[in-house]
DOLO-659682 format. One record per residue (C-alpha): residue in one letter; x, y, z. Coordinates in nm, 2 decimals. Layout:
BEGIN
 gugu     c1     c2     c3
    a      X      Y      Z
...
This chain:
BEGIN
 gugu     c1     c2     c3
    x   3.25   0.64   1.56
    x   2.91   0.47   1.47
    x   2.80   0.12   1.33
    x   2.57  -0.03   1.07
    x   2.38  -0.22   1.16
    x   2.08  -0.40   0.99
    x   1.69  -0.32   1.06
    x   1.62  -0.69   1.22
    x   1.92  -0.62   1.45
    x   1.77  -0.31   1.55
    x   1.44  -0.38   1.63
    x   1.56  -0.66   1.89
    x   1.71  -0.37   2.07
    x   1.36  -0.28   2.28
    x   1.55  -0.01   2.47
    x   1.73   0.19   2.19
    x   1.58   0.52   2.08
    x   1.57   0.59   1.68
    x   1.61   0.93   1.54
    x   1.43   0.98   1.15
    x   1.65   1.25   1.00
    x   1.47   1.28   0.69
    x   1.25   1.62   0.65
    x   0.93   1.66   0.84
    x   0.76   1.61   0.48
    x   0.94   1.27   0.45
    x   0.83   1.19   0.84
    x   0.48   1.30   0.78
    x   0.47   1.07   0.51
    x   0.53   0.77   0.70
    x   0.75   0.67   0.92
    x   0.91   0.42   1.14
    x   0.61   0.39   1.43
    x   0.90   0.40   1.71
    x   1.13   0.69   1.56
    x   1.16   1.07   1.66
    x   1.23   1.29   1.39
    x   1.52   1.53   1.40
    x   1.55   1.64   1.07
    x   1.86   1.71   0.93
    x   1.74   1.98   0.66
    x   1.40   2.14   0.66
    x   1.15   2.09   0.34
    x   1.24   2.37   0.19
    x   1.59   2.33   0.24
    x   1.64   1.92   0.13
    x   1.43   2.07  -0.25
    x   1.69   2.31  -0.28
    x   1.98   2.03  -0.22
    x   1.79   1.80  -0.47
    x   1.79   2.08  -0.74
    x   2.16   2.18  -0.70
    x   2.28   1.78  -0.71
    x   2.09   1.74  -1.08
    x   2.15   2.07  -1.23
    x   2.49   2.16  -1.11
    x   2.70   1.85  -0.95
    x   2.68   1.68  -0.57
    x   3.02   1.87  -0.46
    x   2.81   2.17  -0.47
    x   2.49   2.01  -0.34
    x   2.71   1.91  -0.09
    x   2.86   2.27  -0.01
    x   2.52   2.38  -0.01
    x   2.38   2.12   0.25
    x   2.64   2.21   0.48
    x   2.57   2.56   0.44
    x   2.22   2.50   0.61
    x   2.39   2.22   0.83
    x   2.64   2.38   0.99
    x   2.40   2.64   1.21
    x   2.23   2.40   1.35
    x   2.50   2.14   1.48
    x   2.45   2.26   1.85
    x   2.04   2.17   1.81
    x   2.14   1.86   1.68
    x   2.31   1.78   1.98
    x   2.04   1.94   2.24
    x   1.77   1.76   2.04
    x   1.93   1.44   2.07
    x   2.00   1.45   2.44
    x   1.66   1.54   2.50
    x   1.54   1.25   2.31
    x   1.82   0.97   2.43
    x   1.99   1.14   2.80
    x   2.17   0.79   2.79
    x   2.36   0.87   2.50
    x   2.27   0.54   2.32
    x   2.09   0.62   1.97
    x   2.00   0.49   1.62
    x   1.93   0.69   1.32
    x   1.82   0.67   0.98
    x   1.71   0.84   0.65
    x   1.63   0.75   0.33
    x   1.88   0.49   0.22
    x   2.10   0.47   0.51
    x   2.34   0.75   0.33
    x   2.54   1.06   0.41
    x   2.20   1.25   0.58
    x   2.19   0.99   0.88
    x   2.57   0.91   0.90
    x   2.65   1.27   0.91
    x   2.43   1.29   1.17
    x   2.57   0.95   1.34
    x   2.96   1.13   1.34
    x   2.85   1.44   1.48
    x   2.70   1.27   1.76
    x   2.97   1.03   1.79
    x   3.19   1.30   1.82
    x   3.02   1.50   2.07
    x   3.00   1.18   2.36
    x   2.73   0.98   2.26
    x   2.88   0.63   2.37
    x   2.67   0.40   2.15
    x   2.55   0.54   1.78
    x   2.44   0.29   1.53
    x   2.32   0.40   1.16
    x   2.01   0.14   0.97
    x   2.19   0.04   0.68
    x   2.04   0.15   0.33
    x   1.76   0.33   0.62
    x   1.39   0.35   0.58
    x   1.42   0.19   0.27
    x   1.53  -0.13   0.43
    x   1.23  -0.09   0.66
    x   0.97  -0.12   0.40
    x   1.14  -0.40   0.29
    x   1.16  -0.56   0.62
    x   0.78  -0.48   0.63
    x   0.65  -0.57   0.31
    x   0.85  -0.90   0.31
    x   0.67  -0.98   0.68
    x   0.31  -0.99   0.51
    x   0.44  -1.29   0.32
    x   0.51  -1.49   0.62
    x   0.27  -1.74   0.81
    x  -0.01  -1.59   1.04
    x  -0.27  -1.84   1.19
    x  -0.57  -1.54   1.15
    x  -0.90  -1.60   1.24
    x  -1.19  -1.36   1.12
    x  -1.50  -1.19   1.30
    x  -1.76  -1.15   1.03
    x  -2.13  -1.05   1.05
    x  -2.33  -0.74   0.88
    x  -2.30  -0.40   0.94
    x  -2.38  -0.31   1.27
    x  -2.34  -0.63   1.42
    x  -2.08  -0.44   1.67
    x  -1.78  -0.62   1.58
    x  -1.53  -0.34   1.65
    x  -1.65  -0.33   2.02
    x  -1.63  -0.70   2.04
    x  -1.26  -0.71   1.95
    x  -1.20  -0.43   2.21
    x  -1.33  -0.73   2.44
    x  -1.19  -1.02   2.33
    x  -0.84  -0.82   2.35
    x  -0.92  -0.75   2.72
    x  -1.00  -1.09   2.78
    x  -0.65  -1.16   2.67
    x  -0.69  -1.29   2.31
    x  -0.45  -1.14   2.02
    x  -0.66  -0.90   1.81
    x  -0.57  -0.63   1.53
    x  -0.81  -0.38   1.48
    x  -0.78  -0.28   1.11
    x  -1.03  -0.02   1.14
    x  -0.88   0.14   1.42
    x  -0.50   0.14   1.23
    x  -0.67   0.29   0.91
    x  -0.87   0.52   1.09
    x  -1.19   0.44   0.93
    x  -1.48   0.19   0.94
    x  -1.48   0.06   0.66
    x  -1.82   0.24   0.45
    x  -1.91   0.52   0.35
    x  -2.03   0.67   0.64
    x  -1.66   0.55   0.77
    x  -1.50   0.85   0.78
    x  -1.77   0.99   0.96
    x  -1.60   1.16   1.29
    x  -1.26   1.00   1.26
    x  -1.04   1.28   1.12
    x  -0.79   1.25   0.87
    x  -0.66   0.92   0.74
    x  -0.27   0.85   0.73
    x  -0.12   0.71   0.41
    x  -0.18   0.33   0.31
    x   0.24   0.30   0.37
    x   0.19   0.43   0.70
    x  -0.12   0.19   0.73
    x   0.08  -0.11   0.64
    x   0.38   0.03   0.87
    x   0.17   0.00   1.18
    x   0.00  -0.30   1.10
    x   0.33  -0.47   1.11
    x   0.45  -0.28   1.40
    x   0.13  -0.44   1.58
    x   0.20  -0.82   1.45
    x   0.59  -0.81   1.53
    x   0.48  -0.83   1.90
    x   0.23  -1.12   1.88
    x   0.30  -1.51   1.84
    x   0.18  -1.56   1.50
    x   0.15  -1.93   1.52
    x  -0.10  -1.89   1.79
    x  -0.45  -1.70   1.69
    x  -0.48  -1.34   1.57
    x  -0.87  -1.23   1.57
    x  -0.94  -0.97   1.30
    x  -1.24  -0.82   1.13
    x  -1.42  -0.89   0.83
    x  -1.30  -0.59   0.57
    x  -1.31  -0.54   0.23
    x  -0.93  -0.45   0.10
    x  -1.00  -0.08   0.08
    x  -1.11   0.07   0.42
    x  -1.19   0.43   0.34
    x  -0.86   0.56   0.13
    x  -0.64   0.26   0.28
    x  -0.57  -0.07   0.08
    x  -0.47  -0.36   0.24
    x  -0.16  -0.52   0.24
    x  -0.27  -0.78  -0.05
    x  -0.04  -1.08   0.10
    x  -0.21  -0.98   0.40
    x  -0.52  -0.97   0.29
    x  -0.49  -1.32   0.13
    x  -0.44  -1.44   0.45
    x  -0.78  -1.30   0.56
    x  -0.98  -1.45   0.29
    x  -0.81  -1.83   0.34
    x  -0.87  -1.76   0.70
    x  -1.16  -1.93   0.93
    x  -1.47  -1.67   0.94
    x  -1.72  -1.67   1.30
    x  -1.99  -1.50   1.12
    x  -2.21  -1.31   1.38
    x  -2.61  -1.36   1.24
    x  -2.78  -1.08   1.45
    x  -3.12  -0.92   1.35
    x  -3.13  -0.64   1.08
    x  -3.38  -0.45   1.34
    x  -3.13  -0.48   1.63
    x  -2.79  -0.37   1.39
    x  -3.04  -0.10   1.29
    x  -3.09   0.05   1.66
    x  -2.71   0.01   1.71
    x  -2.64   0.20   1.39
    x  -2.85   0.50   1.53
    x  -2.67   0.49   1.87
    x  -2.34   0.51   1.66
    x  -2.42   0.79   1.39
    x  -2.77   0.97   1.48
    x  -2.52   1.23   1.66
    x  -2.35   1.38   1.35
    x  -2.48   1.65   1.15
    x  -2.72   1.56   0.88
    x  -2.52   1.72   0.62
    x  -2.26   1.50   0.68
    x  -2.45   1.20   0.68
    x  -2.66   1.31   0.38
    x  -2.31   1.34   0.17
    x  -2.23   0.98   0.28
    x  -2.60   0.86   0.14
    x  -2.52   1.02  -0.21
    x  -2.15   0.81  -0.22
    x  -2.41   0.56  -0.20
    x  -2.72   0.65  -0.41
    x  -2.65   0.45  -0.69
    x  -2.63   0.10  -0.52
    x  -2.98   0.23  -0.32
    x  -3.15   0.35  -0.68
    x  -3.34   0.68  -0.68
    x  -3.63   0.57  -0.52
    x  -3.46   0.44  -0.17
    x  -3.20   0.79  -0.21
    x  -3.47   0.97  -0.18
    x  -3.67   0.78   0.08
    x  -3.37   0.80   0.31
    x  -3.30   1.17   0.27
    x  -3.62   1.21   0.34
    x  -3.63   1.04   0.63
    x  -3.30   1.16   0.76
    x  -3.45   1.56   0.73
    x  -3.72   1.42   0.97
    x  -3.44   1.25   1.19
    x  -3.63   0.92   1.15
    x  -3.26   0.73   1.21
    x  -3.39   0.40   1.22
    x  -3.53   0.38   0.90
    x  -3.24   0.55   0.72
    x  -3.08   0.27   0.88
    x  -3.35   0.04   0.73
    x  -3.31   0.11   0.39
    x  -2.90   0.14   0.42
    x  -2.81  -0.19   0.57
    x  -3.06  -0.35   0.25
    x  -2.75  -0.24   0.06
    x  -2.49  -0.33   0.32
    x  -2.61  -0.70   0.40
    x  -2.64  -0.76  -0.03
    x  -2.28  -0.60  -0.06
    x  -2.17  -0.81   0.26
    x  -2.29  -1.17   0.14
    x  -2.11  -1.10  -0.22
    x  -1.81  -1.04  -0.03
    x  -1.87  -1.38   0.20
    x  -1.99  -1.61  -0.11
    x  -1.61  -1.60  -0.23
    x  -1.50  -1.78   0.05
    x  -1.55  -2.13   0.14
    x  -1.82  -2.24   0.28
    x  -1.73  -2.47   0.53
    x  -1.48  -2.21   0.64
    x  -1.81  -2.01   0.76
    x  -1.91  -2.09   1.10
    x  -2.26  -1.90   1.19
    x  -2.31  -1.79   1.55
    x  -2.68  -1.65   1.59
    x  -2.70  -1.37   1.85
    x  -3.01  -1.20   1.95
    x  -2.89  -0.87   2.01
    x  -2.59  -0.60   1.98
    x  -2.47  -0.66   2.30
    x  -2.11  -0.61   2.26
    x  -1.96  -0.77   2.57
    x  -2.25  -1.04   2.60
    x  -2.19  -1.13   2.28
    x  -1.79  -1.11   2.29
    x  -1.86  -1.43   2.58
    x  -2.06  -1.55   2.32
    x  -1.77  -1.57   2.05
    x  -1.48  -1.72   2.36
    x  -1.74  -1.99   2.39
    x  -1.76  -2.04   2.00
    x  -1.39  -1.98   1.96
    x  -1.30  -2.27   2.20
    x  -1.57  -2.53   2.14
    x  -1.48  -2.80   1.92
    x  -1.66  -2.65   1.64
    x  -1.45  -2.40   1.54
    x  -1.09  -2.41   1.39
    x  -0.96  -2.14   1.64
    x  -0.92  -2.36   1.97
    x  -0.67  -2.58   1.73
    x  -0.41  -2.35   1.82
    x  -0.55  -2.13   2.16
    x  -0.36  -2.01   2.39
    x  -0.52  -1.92   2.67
């Protein structure tokens, strides 16, 4: 047979493969970041369960599930020796009902050694996850104006060892409206906050967790507000570098995409530029003159910043002036800052 076990039991067990038997609609959704999806019933199939169970009873939903089950019993079986050779397997679906421990007895049944089913399933998960914002995590924050590199600077500081989250990266997005720019498709804000947790399960949340500066929205994403909190109460190192040198970075980064592209992302704009500026920078963006779209564009940016930093307390600001955006010579330059006594970060550093 199969056990029930609990989601915290489950993800102590490192080694143990999990199956998502939900339908590739559900998985798409979001998902457990670690689980495989061998769905029980296809799309199609699961709507036409759902409609039977409310308009004529569940013995026949039921009869009917079966129906599409029963086919496909010997795939189940390939599938999942494909996936777990050892025969040692989780599984879950929605609630932790009769989708993932049919699944569980047919496998148990057919020699896999060690089955467990995630009680009440991937609903216990977001609970799990959403409950884990709420606890304690000693963040610090990498601030500084658009431009200022700061995404290339936690890269560095994660090579040099130090625990950093890259909220951009996990939203798929930088964070304005020329974000989006290049980056494909964003995944859902649960999948967002799914991954985010995935990443902080693994780190020693007493000890420092770098993050950048974002607004709660980061393209379509929000967020997790507990989460979030903890980023505004958190110390800030606020990189001060030159709007003529974030400028010439911004035109390393973007002057590559197409100037439609970039013209639609100056219109989501045009009303905090006014008329005037809108026009000036399409102008200047027909004539590829990058550096002055730039220009006028981070006039908007650095007033929209410094709103953003004014709600947060002052003498949690620390200002480090850099000269240039010279991501690794500055990343050295943040380590030092980090670990002098300063800054509130080498309270609790590790390394």
């Amino acid at each position: 047979m199969f056990e029930m076990i609990e989601i915290g039991d489950f993800l102590k067990m490192k080694t143990v493969l999990l199956v998502d038997v939900r339908t590739p609609a559900e998985y798409e959704r979001a998902r457990i970041p670690c689980a495989v999806n061998i769905p029980l019933f296809s799309n199609e199939e699961r709507a036409a369960v759902g409609t039977v169970y409310k308009q004529q009873s569940k013995e026949k939903a039921m009869e009917l599930g079966y129906k599409y089950v029963e086919p496909k019993l010997d795939y189940f079986i390939q599938e999942a020796l494909k996936a777990a050779p050892e025969k040692v397997i989780a599984m879950h679906c929605w609630r932790g009902g009769m989708r993932s421990q049919s699944f569980a007895r047919h496998l148990a049944e057919h020699g896999f050694t060690n089955v467990y089913v995630i009680k009440n399933g991937y609903k216990a998960f977001r609970n799990y996850v959403l409950n884990a914002f709420k606890q304690p995590v000693n963040l610090c924050v990498l601030g500084g104006y658009t431009g200022s590199g700061k995404t290339y600077i936690l890269k560095h500081l994660k090579e040099a060892g130090h625990q950093v989250i890259d909220l951009e990266g996990l939203a798929n997005h930088k964070g304005s409206a020329f974000g989006g720019i290049g980056n494909g498709m964003q995944l859902t804000t649960e999948q967002f906050e799914n991954d985010l947790f995935w990443q902080l399960k693994d780190l020693n949340l007493t000890k420092p967790v770098c993050v950048e500066d974002e607004s709660q929205r980061i393209g379509s994403i929000n967020i997790p507000s507990d989460f979030f909190q903890k980023m505004k109460d958190a110390p800030v190192c606020f990189l001060d570098i030159p709007k003529t040198k974030r400028a010439k970075h911004l035109v390393t980064e973007y002057a590559g995409f197409e100037k439609p592209e970039l013209a639609i992302a100056l219109q989501r704009i045009s009303k905090r530029l006014g008329g005037l500026n809108t026009k000036k920078a399409l102008q200047y963006l027909e004539d590829e003159n990058f550096f002055e779209v730039a220009m006028l564009t981070l006039a908007y940016y650095d007033k929209f910043y410094l709103r953003g930093l004014s709600d947060r307390n002052p003498q949690r600001v620390y200002h480090l002036k850099l000269s240039a955006v010279d991501h690794w010579k500055n990343a050295l330059a943040v380590i030092k800052y980090f670990e002098s006594n300063q800054y509130e970060y080498n309270q609790a550093h590790a390394i």
